[in-house]
N, C-alpha and C positions, 0 to 999 in steps of 0.2 A: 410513490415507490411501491416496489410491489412485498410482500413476504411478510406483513405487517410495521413493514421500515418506518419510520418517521418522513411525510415530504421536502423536509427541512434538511435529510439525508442526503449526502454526494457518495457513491459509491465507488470504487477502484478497485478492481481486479490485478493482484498482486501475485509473483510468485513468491515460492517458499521461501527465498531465504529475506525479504524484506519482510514477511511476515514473521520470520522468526527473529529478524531483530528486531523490529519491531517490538513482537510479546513479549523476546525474553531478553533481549539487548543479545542477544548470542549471536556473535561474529564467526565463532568458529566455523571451518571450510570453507571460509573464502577468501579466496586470492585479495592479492593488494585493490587491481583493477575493478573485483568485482565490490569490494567493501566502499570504496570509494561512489561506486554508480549508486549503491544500496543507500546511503548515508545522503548521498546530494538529494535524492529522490525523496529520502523522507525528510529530508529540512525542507524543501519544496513544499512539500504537504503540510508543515508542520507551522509553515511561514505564510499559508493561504489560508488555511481552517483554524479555527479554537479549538478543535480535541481532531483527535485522528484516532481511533478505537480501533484496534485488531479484532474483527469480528471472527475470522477464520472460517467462515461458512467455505466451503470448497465448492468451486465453482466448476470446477474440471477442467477437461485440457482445453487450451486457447490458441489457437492459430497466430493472435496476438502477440505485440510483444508485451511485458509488464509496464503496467501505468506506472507503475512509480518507477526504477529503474531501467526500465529497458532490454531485460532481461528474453532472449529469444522464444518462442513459443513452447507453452507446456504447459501443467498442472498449474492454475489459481484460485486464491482463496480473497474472499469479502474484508475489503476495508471499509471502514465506512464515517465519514467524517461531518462534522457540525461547523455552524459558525464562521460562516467565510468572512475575513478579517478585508476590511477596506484600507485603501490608501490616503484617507483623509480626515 
């Protein structure tokens, strides 16, 4: 990994508002629809990896959509996760 990251690092490029539930559990301004995609997406990450850490590094705008929900293209920021959990 590059930026001094740990190799052991998985990284995702997330938009704001998983980032900010994420940091801060703060749901507010978002729709039923959106809280819903926001929420799947991080039990996703959170049901693959041992830690999920909001690094918040801002990655800028993404043509992308967001890795964790789905979220259409725009401004992302550094998640960055340890510990991928096995199925056995």
């Amino acid at each position: 990994m590059s930026h001094g990251i740990s190799d052991d690092a998985v990284e995702f490029a997330v938009c704001g508002s998983c980032l900010q539930v994420l940091a801060y559990d703060d749901r507010s301004g978002l729709d039923d629809d959106e809280e819903r995609a926001v929420l799947s997406g991080l039990l996703d990450l959170h049901t693959t990896y041992e830690q999920v850490i909001p690094d918040g590094t801002e990655l800028g705008f993404s043509h992308l959509r967001c890795d964790c929900c789905g979220a259409l293209p725009g401004d992302r920021f550094r998640v960055l996760c340890f510990g991928e959990k096995c199925d056995g």
